[in-house]
C-alpha positions as CSV (number, residue, x, y, z in Angstrom):
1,X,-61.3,-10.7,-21.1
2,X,-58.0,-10.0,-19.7
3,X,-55.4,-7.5,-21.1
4,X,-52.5,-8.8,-22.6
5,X,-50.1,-6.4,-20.3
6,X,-51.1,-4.3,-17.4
7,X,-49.2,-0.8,-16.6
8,X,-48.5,0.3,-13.3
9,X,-47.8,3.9,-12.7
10,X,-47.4,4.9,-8.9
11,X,-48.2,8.4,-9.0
12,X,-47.6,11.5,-5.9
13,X,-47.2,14.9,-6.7
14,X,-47.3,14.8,-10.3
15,X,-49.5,16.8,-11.7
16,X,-46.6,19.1,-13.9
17,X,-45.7,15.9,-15.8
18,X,-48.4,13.4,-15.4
19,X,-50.1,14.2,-18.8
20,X,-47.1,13.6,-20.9
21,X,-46.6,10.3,-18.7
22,X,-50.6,8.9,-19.5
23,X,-50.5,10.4,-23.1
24,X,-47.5,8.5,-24.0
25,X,-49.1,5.3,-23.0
26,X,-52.1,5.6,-23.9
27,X,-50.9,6.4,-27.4
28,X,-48.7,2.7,-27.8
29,X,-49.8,1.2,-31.3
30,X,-50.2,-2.3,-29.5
31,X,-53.8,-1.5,-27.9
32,X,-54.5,-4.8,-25.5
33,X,-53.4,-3.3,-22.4
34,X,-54.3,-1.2,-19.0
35,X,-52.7,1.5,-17.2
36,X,-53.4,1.1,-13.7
37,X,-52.8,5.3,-11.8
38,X,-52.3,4.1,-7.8
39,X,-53.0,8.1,-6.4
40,X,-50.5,7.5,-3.7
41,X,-52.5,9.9,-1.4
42,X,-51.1,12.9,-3.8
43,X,-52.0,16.5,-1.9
44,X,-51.7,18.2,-5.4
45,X,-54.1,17.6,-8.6
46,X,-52.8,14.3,-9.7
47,X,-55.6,12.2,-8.0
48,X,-58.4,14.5,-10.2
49,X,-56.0,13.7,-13.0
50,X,-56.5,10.6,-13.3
51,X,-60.2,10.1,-12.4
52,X,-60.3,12.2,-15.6
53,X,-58.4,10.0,-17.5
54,X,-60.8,6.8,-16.4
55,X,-63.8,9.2,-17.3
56,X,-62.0,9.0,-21.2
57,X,-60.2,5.9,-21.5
58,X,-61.5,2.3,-20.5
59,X,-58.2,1.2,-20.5
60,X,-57.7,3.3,-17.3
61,X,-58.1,2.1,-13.8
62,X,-57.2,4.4,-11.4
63,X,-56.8,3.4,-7.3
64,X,-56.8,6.4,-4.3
65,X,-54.9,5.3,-1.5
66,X,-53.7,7.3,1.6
67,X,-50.0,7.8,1.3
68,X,-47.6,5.0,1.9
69,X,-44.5,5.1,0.0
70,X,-43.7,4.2,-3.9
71,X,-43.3,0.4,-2.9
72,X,-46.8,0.2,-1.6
73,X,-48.2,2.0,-4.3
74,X,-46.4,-0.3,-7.1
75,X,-47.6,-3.3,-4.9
76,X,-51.2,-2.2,-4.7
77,X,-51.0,-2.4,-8.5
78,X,-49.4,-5.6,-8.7
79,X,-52.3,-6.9,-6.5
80,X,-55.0,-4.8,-9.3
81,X,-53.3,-6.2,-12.2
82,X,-55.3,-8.4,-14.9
83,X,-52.6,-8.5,-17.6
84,X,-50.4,-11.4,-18.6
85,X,-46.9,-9.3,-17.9
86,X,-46.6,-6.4,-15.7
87,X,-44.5,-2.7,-16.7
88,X,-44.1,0.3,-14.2
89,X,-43.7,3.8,-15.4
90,X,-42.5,6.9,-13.3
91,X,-44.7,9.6,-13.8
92,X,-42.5,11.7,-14.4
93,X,-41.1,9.7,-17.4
94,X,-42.5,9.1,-20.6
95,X,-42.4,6.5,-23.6
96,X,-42.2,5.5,-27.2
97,X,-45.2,4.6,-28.9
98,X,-43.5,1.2,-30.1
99,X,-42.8,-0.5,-26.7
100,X,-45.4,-2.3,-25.4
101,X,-45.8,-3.7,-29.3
102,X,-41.9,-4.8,-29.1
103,X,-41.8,-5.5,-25.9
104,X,-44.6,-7.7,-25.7
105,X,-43.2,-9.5,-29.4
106,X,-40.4,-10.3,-28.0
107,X,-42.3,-12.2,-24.9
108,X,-44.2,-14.2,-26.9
109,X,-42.0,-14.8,-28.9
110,X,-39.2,-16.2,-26.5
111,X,-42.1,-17.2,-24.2
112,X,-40.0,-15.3,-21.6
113,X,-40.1,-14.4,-18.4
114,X,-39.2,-11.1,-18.4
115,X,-37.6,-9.1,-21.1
116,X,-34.7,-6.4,-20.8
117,X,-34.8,-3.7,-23.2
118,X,-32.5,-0.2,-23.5
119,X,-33.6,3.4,-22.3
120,X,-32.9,6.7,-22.5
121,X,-31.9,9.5,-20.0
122,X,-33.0,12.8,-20.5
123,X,-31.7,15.8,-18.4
124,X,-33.0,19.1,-19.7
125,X,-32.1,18.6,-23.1
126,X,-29.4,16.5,-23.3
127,X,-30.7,12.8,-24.0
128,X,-28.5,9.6,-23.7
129,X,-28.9,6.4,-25.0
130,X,-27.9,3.5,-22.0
131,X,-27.3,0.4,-23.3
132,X,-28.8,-2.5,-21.0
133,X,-27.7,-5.8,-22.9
134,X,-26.3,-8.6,-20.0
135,X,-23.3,-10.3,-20.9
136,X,-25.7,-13.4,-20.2
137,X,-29.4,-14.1,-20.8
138,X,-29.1,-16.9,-17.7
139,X,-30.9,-15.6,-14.9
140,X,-27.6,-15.7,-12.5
141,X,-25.5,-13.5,-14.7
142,X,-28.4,-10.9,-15.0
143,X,-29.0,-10.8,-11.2
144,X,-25.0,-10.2,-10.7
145,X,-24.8,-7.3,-13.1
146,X,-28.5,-5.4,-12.1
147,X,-25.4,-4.6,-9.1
148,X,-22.9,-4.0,-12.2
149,X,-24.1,-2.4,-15.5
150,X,-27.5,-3.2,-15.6
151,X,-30.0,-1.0,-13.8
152,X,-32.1,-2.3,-11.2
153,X,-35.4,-0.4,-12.4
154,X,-39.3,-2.2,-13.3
155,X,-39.9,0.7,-16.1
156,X,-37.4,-1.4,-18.7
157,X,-38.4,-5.2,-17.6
158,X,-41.8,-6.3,-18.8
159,X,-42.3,-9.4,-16.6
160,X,-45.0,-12.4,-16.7
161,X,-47.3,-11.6,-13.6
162,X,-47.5,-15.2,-12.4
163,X,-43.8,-15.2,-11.5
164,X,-44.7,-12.8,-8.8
165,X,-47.3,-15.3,-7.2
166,X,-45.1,-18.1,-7.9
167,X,-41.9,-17.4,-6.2
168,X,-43.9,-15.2,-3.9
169,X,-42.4,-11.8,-4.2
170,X,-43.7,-8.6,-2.9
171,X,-42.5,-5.0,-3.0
172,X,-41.6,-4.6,0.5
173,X,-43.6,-2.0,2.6
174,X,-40.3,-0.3,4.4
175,X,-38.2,0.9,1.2
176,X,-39.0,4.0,-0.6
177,X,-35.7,3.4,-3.0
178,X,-34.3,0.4,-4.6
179,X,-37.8,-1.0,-4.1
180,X,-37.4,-2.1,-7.9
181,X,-33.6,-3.4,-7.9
182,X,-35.0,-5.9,-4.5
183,X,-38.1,-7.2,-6.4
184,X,-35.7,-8.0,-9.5
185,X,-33.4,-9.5,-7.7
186,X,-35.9,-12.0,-5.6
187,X,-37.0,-12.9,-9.2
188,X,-33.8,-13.5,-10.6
189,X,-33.2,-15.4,-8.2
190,X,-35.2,-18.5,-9.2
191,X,-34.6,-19.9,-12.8
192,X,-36.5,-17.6,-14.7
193,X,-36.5,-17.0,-18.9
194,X,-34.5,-13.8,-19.5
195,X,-34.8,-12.2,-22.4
196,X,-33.7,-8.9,-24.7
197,X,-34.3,-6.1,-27.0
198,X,-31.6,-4.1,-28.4
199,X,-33.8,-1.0,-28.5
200,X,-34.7,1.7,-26.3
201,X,-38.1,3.2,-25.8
202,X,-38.6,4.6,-22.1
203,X,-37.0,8.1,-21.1
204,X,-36.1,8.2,-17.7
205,X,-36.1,12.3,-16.5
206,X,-33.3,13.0,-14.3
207,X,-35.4,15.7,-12.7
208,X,-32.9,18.3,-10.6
209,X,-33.6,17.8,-7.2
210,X,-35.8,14.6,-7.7
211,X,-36.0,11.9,-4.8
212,X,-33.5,10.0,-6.9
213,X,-30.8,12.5,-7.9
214,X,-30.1,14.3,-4.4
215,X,-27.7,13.1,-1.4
216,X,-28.0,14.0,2.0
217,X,-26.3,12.4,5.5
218,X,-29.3,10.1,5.9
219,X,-28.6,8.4,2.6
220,X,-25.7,6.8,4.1
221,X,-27.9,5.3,6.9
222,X,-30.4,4.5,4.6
223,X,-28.4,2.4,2.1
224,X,-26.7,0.7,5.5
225,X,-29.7,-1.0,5.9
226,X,-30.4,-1.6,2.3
227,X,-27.0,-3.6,2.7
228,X,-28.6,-6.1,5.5
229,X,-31.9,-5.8,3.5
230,X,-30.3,-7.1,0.4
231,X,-27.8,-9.2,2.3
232,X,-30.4,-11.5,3.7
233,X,-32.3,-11.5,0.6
234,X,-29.3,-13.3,-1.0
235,X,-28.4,-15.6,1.8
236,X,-28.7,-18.9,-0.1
237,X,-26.4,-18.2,-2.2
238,X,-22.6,-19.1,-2.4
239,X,-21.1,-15.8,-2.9
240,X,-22.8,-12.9,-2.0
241,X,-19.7,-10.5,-2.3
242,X,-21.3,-8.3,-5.5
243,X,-23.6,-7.5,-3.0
244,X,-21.7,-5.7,-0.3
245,X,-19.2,-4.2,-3.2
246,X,-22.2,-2.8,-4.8
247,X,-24.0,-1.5,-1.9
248,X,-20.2,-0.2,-0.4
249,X,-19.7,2.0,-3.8
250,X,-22.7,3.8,-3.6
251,X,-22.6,4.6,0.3
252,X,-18.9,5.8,-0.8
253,X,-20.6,8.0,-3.8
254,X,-23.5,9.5,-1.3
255,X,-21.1,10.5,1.2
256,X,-19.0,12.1,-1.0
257,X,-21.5,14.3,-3.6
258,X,-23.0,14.9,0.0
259,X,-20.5,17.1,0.8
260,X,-20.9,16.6,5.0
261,X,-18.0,15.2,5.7
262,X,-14.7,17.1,6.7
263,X,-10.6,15.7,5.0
264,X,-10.1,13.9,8.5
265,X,-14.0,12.3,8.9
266,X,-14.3,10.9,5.1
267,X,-10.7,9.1,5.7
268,X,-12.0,7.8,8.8
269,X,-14.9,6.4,7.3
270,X,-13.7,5.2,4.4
271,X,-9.7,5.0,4.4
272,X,-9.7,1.2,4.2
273,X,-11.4,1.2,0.7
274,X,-8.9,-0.5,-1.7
275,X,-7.9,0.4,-4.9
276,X,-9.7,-3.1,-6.0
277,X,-13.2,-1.6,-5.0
278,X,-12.4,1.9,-6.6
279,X,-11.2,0.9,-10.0
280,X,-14.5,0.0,-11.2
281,X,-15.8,3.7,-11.1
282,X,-15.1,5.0,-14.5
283,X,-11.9,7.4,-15.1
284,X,-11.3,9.3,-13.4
285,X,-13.6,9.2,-10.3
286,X,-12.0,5.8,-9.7
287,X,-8.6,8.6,-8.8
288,X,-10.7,10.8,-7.1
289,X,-12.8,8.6,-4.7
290,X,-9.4,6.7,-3.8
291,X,-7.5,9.9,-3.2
292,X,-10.3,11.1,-0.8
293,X,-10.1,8.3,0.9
294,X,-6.6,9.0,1.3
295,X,-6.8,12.8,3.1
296,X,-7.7,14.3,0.2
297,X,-11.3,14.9,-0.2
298,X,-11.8,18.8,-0.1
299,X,-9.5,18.9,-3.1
300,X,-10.7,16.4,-5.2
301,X,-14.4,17.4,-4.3
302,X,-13.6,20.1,-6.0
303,X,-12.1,18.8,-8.8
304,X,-15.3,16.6,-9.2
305,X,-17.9,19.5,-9.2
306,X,-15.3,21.2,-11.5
307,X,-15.8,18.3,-14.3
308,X,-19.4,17.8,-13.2
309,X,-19.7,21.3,-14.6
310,X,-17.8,20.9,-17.8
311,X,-20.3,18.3,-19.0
């Protein structure tokens, strides 16, 4: 018999934090699931790991693959998958014991599509609570603000597996980040049942120096072509302005944590950003991205890292 929910974890060079990743799941008080390791080809222990874990657990299933990128790996879980809805975990990150049982509650209960809950951050020891409740439970206001408020991630969307086969949408092979936000977005696109929990239950590790929390020069390239990626993605549709703002703040963010650029090349790059795109960043790095975009970057750079520190 299938399980009622199927966990993906796509796992590389993780043996420091895998444990605490598995052991979390494998200790949720809803029990009629599987947690599906995809050994993306991992050089370190990780891929003995989890053969051991299979050894102990039935609910374990665990795939060796030679290496080819997170999307692959979360895709080659998709394709193993048995269970009624679909979650992803990092591994890296780890959960609350409650949220496949609430998660999966609220499902059946809504007979939704996919349901949105809260997280947490957790940086050393500082932990935050991010709220992740859309404005809207329609499935156009939710794709508009995954490029707003709402973070683009699988870990904190437990989705119905047929809607994948459905509206045929795949991780693609060429993007090793964002791979979650586009495969969100191509289902939010069709008129899928959106649903919420006011409670958080996965913590997300902002890991210093983790694929995720670094810039360099080629992130600027690389979220270029994310732009066109997306940008065709969303080609039926009317307006597809969110898009390019979106995708145009966070090229201006890389560039400028980055720290590559000189005063004259950052206001050659990005001198004809308006005020109206540089509000939306909360106060006051909505004054210091517009004043670097004015000739003053090397100042306010280090005005940022000043109150980056502070925190």
């Amino acid at each position: 018999m299938s399980p009622s929910i199927s966990i993906i974890v796509p796992v590389y060079k993780a043996e420091a934090y895998l444990h605490r990743c598995v052991d979390s799941l494998l200790a949720q008080k809803f029990t009629d699931f599987e947690v599906l390791l995809i050994d993306d080809g991992s050089p370190d222990r990780s891929g003995e790991i989890c053969d051991d874990y299979a050894r102990k657990d039935a609910r374990v299933r665990v795939f060796h693959q030679p290496n080819g990128g997170v999307s692959v790996a979360r895709q080659r879980g998709l394709d193993e998958a048995l269970g009624e809805y679909t979650i992803h975990a990092d591994p890296d990150d780890w959960v609350e014991p409650d949220m496949l049982e609430e998660l999966y509650g609220k499902a059946k209960e809504d007979d939704a599509d996919m349901v949105i809950c809260d997280y947490y951050t957790n940086d050393g020891k500082v932990q935050k609570y991010v709220k992740q409740r859309p404005s809207k439970l329609d499935h156009c206001t939710v794709l508009h603000e995954l490029f707003q408020q709402l973070h683009g991630s699988c870990w904190n969307k437990l989705v119905k597996r047929v809607c994948y086969n459905k509206y045929g949408v795949n991780f693609p092979k060429d993007l090793s980040l964002c791979e979650d936000l586009y495969v969100n977005s191509a289902l939010l696109l069709h008129d899928i049942k959106v649903t919420y929990v006011g409670r958080a239950f996965y913590h997300y590790n902002q890991i210093e120096g983790s694929i995720s929390n670094t810039y360099s020069s080629a992130d600027i390239e690389y979220l270029m072509l994310l732009k066109v990626k997306f940008t065709k993605l969303f080609s039926g549709l009317a307006d597809i302005s969110f898009v390019a703002d979106s995708f145009d703040r966070n090229i201006l963010r890389s560039a400028f944590w980055g720290h590559y650029m000189s005063n004259k090349l950052f206001k050659e790059r990005f001198g004809d950003y308006k005020w109206k795109q540089l509000k939306t960043f909360v106060f006051p790095m909505s004054i210091v991205y517009y004043l670097s975009c004015h000739g003053f970057y090397g100042i306010m750079y280090a005005v940022a890292k000043a109150l980056k520190n502070k925190r």
